[in-house]
N, C-alpha and C positions, 0 to 999 in steps of 0.2 A: 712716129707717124705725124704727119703738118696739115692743117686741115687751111682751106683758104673759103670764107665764105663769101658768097656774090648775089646781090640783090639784083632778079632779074624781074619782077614788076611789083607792083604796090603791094601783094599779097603773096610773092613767088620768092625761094629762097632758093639756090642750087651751092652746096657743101664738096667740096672738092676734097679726096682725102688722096695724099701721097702715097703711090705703093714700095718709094724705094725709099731715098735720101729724106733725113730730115729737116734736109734746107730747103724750105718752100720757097723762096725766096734769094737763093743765091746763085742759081743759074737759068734767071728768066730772060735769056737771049732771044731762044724761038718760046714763046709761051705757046702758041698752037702744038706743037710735039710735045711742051711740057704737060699740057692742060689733058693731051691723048693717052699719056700713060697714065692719067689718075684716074678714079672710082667717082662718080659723081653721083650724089642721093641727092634730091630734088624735094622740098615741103611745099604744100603749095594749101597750107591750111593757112586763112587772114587773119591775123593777130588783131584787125581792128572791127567791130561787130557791127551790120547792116544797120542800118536807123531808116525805120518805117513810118509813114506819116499820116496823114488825117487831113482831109480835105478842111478840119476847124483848124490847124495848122497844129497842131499836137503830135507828140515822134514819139517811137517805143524803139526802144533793145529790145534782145531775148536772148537771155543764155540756161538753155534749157527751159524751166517750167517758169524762170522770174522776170521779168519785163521791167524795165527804168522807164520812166516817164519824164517827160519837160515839154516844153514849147520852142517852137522854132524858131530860130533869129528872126525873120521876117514876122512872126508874131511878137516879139520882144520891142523889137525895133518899132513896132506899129502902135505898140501899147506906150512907148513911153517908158518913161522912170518909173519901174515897177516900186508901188510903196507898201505893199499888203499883201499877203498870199497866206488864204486858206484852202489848208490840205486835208486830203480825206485824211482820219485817224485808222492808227493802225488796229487791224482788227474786222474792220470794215469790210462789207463788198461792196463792188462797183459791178456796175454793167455797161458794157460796151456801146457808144454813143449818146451815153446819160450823164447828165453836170453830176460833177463829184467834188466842187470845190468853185473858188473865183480866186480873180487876180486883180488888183486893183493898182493904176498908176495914176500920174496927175494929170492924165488926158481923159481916163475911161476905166470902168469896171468891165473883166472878162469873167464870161464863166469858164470853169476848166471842164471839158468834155475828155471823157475817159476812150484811150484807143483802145482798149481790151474789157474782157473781162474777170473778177478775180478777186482775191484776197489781200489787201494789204498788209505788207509786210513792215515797211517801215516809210516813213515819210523824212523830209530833208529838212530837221527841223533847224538847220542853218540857213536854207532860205526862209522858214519862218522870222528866224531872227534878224534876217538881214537879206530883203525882197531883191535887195539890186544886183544880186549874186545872179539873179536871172539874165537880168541886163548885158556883165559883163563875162560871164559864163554860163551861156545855157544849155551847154551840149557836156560840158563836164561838171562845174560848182553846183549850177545851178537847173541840178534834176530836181524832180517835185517830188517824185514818190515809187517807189518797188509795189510790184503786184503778181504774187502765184497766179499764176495764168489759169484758167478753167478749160482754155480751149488753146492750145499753140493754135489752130487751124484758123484762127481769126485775125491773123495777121498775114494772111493771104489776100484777104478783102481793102489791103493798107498798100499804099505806094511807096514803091522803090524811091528812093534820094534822086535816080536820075526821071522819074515821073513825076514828083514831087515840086522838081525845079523847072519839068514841061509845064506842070499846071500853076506856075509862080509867074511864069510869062503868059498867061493866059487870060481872056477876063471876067472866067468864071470865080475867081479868089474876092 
């Protein structure tokens, strides 16, 4: 059996499986007749996880009950050369829209406002050691810190990435 996989959008998979020959590949003359006799299963689950934001420009994941946190490009980029960053310690609660932390560059100190509320779990303590990771990675290197979520339901109150980027053009930010 020859399976042929086909990426049909950002978050869409469709797997072709052969029901006869298992040459997938050696008589693709008519591929419409070919593609008719195969079995197609369809994933349509997004390998890449929604990032929530904060009108203070702060983003959360969520997978399941744990939440990642960082700051937004547009927050990075506005702060400068990030050269300090204190993180809540682990252990900790936060509450949702309460300073849990600052970020300090050679422009300005920030506080870090919490998107959620919760338990910390772990904090990055590679951005501790090395603040510019925010700079040049802030959506992967340079997350701040994991939080067991107390409420998933509070990231309903958070804007989508494509709401996110309405209110970046805006001039309420």
């Amino acid at each position: 059996m020859a399976r042929l996989i086909v990426q049909i959008g950002r978050c869409a998979m469709k797997t072709f499986v052969s029901q006869g020959s298992n040459d997938l590949f050696g008589t693709i003359a008519q591929p419409r007749m070919y593609l008719a006799a195969m079995r197609s299963i369809t994933t349509t689950r997004c390998l890449r996880a929604e990032r929530w934001y904060t009108d203070k420009h702060e983003w959360v994941t969520v997978d399941g009950k744990v939440g990642i946190v960082g700051i937004s490009d547009y927050a990075q980029d506005a702060l400068g050369d990030v050269v300090f960053a204190q993180l809540p310690d682990v252990g900790s609660t936060v509450k949702k829209e309460e300073e849990c932390g600052a970020l300090e560059s050679v422009k300005a100190a920030s506080e870090l406002i919490s998107p959620v509320s919760g338990k910390i779990i772990e904090k990055n303590e590679a951005v501790e050691n090395k603040p510019s990771l925010i700079n040049t990675s802030c959506y992967e290197e340079g997350w701040l810190f994991k939080v067991e979520l107390n409420n998933v339901d509070e990231i309903k109150s958070l804007m989508s990435e494509e709401a996110y980027n309405t209110f970046l053009k805006s001039d309420a930010h």
